[in-house]
N, C-alpha and C positions, 0 to 999 in steps of 0.2 A: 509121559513116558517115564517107568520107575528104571530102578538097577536092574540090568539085564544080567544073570549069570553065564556062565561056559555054553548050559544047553538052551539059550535063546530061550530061555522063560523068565518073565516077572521074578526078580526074588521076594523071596517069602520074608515079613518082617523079625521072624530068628534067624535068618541068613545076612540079613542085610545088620542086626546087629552084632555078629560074631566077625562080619566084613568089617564094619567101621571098628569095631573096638584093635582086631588086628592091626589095620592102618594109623589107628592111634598109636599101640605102640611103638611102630614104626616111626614116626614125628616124633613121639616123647624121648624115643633113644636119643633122637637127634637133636633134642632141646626144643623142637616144635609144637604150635599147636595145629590140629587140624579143623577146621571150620567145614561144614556142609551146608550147599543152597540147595533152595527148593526153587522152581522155576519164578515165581516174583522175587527172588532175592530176600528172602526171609532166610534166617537158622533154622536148619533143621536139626544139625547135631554140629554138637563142640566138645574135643576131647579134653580130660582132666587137667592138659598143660593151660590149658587158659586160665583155668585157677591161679596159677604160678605165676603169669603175667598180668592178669589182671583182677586179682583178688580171690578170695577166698569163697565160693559159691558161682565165681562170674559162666562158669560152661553148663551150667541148668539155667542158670537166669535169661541168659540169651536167647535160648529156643523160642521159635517164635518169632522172636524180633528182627526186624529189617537191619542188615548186613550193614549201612550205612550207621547204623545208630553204636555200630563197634568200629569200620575203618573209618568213618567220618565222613558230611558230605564233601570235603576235598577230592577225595575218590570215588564217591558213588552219587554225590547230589545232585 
Protein backbone atom coordinates (compact mmCIF):
# COMPACT_ATOMS: atom_id res chain seq x y z
CA UNK A 1 0.00 0.00 0.00
CA UNK A 2 1.65 3.45 -1.15
CA UNK A 3 0.61 7.25 0.19
CA UNK A 4 -2.83 7.55 -0.24
CA UNK A 5 -3.90 11.24 -1.15
CA UNK A 6 -7.40 13.39 -0.24
CA UNK A 7 -9.26 11.45 -3.49
CA UNK A 8 -8.21 7.71 -2.36
CA UNK A 9 -5.70 7.37 -5.18
CA UNK A 10 -2.03 6.14 -5.14
CA UNK A 11 -0.03 9.27 -5.03
CA UNK A 12 1.91 9.93 -8.02
CA UNK A 13 5.83 10.12 -7.22
CA UNK A 14 5.70 14.25 -7.92
CA UNK A 15 3.12 14.39 -5.36
CA UNK A 16 4.55 12.40 -2.88
CA UNK A 17 7.82 14.46 -3.30
CA UNK A 18 6.26 17.92 -2.97
CA UNK A 19 4.53 15.89 0.39
CA UNK A 20 7.64 14.98 1.95
CA UNK A 21 9.74 17.87 1.12
CA UNK A 22 6.63 20.14 2.86
CA UNK A 23 6.85 17.84 5.92
CA UNK A 24 10.40 18.22 5.96
CA UNK A 25 10.19 21.58 6.42
CA UNK A 26 7.89 21.29 8.89
CA UNK A 27 10.47 19.19 11.33
CA UNK A 28 13.49 21.41 10.08
CA UNK A 29 11.50 24.51 11.66
CA UNK A 30 11.29 22.54 14.56
CA UNK A 31 14.93 21.38 14.63
CA UNK A 32 13.85 17.91 13.49
CA UNK A 33 14.65 15.38 11.23
CA UNK A 34 12.07 13.39 9.29
CA UNK A 35 12.89 9.78 8.47
CA UNK A 36 10.50 7.70 6.11
CA UNK A 37 10.02 3.62 6.23
CA UNK A 38 9.12 1.45 3.63
CA UNK A 39 7.22 -1.49 4.82
CA UNK A 40 10.61 -3.86 5.71
CA UNK A 41 11.94 -0.92 7.68
CA UNK A 42 14.45 0.28 5.09
CA UNK A 43 14.73 4.48 4.46
CA UNK A 44 13.05 5.53 2.06
CA UNK A 45 13.48 9.22 2.59
CA UNK A 46 15.36 11.46 5.04
CA UNK A 47 15.07 15.11 5.22
CA UNK A 48 18.21 17.59 4.99
CA UNK A 49 18.16 17.99 9.01
CA UNK A 50 19.92 14.74 9.32
CA UNK A 51 22.77 16.31 7.65
CA UNK A 52 22.97 18.56 10.70
CA UNK A 53 22.79 15.58 13.14
CA UNK A 54 24.53 13.35 11.54
CA UNK A 55 27.01 14.63 9.29
CA UNK A 56 27.41 16.12 6.24
CA UNK A 57 25.85 13.82 3.10
CA UNK A 58 24.14 11.30 6.01
CA UNK A 59 20.17 12.00 4.49
CA UNK A 60 21.17 10.47 0.69
CA UNK A 61 23.38 7.94 2.29
CA UNK A 62 20.77 6.34 4.26
CA UNK A 63 18.29 5.56 1.62
CA UNK A 64 18.04 2.30 1.25
CA UNK A 65 19.39 1.21 4.35
CA UNK A 66 17.67 -0.64 7.16
CA UNK A 67 16.32 1.88 10.00
CA UNK A 68 18.36 -0.12 12.55
CA UNK A 69 21.64 0.68 11.05
CA UNK A 70 20.61 4.58 12.01
CA UNK A 71 18.53 4.15 15.59
CA UNK A 72 20.67 1.11 16.43
CA UNK A 73 19.77 -2.57 17.27
CA UNK A 74 18.86 -1.33 20.81
CA UNK A 75 15.56 -0.15 19.21
CA UNK A 76 15.08 -2.12 16.22
CA UNK A 77 17.41 -5.52 16.56
Amino acid sequence: MGVMIATGQPARPDELRVMLHGLGQVFGALGRALVCLGPDFRILHGTPELDRLAGAGAAGAMAGRPVEELLGPELLG
